[in-house]
Backbone bond lengths (Angstrom), bond angles and torsions (degrees), N, CA, C in turn:
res aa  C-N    CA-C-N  psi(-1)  N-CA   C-N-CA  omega(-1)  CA-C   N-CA-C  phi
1 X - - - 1.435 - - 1.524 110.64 -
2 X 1.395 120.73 -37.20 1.640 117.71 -167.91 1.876 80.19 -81.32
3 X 1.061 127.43 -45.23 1.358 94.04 -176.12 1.482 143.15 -45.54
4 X 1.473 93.25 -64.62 1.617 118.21 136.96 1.591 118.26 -4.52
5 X 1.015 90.54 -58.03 2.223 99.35 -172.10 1.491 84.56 -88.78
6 X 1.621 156.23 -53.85 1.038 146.70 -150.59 1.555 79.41 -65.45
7 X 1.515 130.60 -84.83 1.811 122.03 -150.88 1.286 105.16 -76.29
8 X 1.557 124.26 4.10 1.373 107.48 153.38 1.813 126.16 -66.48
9 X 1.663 106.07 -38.69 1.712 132.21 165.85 1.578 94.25 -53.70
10 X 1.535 117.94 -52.00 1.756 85.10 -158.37 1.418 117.33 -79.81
11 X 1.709 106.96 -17.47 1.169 107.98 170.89 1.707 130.41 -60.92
12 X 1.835 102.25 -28.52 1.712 94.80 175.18 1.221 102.05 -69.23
13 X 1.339 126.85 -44.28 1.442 131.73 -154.87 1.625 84.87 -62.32
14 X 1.428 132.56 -59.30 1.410 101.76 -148.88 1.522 93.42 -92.38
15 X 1.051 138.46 33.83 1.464 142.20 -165.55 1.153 119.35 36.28
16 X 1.100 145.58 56.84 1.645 153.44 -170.34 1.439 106.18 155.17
17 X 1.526 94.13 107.58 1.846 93.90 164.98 1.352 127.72 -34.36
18 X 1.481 127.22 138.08 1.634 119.52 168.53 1.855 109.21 -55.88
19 X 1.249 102.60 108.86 1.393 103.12 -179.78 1.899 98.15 -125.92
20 X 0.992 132.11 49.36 1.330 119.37 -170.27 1.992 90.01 -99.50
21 X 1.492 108.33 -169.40 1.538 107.95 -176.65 1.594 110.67 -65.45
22 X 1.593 111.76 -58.70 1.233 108.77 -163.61 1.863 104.07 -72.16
23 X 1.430 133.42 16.76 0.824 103.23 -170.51 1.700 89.00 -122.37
24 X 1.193 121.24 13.43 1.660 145.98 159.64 1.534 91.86 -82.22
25 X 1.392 132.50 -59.59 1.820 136.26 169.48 1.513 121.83 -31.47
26 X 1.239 93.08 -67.68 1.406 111.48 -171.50 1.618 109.47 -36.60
27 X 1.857 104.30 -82.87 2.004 106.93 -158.63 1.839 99.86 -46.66
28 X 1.243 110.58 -47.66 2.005 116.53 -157.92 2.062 75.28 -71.42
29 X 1.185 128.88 -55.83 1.643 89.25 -170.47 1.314 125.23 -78.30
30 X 1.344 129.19 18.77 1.473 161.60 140.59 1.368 94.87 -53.24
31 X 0.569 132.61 -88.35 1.677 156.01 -128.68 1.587 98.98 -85.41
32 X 1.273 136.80 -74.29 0.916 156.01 -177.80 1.621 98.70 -58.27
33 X 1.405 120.39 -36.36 1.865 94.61 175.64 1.531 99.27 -92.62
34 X 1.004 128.80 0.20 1.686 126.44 -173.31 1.121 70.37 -80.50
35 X 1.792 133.29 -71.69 1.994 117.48 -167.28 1.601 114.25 -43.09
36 X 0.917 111.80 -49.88 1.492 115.82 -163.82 1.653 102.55 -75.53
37 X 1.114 107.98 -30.56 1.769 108.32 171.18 1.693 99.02 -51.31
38 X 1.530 94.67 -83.55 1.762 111.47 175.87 1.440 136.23 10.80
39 X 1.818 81.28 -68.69 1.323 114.31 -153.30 1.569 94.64 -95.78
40 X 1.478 138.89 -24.16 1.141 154.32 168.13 1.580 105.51 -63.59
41 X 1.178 133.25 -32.62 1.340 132.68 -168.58 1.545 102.38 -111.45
42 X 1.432 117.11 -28.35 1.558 94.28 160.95 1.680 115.11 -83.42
43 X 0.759 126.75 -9.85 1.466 136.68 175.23 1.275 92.72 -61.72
44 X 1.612 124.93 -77.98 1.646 128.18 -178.80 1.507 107.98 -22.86
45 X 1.713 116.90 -56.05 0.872 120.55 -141.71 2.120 101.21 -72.76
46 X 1.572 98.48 -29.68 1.447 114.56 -171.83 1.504 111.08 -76.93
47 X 1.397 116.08 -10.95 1.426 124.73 174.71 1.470 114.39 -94.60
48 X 1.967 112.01 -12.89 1.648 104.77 -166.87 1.002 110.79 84.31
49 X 1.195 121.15 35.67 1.623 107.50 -177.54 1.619 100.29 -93.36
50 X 1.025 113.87 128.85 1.615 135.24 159.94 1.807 112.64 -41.16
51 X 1.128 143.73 108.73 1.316 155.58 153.18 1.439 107.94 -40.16
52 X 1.183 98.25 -64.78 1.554 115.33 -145.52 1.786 113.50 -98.99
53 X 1.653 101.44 12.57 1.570 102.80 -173.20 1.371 124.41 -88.76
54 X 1.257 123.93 -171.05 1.686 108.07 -166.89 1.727 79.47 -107.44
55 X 1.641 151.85 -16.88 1.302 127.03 -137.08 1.485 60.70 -158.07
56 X 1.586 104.56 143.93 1.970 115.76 135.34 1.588 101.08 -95.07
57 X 1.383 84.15 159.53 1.620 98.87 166.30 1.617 95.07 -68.92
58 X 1.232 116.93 -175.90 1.700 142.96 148.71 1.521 112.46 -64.26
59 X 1.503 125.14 -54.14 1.220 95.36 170.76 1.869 143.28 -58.71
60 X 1.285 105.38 -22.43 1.606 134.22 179.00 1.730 101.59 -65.99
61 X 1.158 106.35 -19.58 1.698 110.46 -153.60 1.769 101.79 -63.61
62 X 1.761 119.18 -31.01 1.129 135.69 -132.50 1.859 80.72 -99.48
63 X 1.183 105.99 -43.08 1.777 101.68 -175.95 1.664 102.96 -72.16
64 X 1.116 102.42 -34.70 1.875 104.42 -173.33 1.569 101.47 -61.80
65 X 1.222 126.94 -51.95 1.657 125.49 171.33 1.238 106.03 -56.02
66 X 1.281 114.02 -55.27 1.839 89.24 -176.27 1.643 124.18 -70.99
67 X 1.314 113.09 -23.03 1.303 103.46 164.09 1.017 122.87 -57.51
68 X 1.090 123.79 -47.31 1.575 133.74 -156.37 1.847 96.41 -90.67
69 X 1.238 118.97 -15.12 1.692 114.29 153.58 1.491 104.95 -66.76
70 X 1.842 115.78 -49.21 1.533 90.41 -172.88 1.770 134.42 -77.20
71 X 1.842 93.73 -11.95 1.547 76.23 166.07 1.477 118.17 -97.11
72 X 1.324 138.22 -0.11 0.949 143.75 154.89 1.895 101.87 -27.94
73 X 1.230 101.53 -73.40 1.585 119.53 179.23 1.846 110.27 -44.22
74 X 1.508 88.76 -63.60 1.638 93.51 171.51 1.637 117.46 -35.73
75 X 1.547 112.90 -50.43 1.924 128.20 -149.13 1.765 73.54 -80.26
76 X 1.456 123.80 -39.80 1.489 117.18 -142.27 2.120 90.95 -80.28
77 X 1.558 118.09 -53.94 1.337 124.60 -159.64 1.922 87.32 -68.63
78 X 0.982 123.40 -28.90 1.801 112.66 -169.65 1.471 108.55 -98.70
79 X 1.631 120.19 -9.32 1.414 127.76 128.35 1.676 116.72 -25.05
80 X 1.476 88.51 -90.62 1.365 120.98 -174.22 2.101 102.70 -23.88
81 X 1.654 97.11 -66.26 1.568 116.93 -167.08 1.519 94.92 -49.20
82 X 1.529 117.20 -53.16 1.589 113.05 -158.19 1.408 109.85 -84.51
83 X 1.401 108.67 -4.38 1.963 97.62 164.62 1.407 95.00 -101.56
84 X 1.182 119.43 -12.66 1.615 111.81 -173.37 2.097 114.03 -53.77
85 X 1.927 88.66 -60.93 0.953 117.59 171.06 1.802 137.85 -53.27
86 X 1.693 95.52 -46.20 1.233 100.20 -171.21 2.212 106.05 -80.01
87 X 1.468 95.53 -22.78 1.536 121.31 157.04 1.773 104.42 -30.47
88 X 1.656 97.05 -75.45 1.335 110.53 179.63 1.125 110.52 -39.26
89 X 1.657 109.51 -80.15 1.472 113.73 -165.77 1.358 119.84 -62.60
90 X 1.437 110.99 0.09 1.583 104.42 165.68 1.507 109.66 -94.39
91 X 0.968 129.73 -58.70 1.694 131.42 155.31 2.020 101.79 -16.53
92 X 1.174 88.35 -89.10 2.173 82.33 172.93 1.145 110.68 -35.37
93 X 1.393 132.60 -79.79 2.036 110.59 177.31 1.712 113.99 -28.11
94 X 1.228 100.62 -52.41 1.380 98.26 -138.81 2.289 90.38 -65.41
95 X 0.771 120.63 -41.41 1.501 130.28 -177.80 1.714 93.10 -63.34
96 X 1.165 120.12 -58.85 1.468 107.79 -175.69 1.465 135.54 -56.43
97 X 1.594 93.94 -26.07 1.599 120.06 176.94 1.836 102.44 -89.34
98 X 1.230 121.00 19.34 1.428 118.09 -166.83 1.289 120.52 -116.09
99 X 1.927 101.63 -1.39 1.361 119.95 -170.87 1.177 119.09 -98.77
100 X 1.560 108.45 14.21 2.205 118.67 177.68 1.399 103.78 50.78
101 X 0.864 132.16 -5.12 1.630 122.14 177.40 1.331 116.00 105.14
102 X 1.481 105.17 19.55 1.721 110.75 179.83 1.853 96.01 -77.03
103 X 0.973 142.13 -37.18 1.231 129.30 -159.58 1.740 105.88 -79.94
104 X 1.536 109.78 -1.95 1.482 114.52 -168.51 1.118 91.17 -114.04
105 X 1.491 133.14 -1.48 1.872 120.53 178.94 1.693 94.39 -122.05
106 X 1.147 105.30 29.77 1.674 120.40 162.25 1.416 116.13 -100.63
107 X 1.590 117.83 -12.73 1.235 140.61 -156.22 1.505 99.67 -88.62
């Protein structure tokens, strides 16, 4: 949700929502490895898989790759959001700070 409200802000500020491709990419590959994380660790959990062991068997091996695909995705889409964002909010300073102080001797 705070993300959500963060590219909802950069969009008034720059007057047009971020609608470019990768930013259609980004939330669903968010989203989709948070599922595949999820759904990968209750799976572990429905097979017995051990947490806390020094070795998996071979059968366990198949949930450990896919988890570790979905946070891959997860680390990569909340990548994506926090240069997306902090992008923004540096772009917004930098235009607001660009006006010498004419908008404060309007005052």
């Amino acid at each position: 949700m705070a993300l959500a409200l963060m590219f909802h802000v950069l969009g008034r500020s720059a007057g047009a929502p971020p609608n470019t491709g990768s930013d259609r990419l980004g939330p669903p590959a968010f989203a989709i490895g948070g599922l595949i994380f999820v759904l990968s660790f209750l799976d572990a959990g429905r097979l017995s898989v051990a947490r806390r062991m020094d070795a998996h068997l071979p059968a366990w091996i198949r949930t450990d790759k896919f988890g570790s695909i979905g946070a891959l995705l997860v680390v990569l889409g909340m990548l994506y959001f926090s240069v997306r964002i902090t992008a923004g909010l540096l772009k917004t300073s930098v235009h607001e700070g660009s006006g010498n102080g004419t908008a404060n001797a309007a005052r």
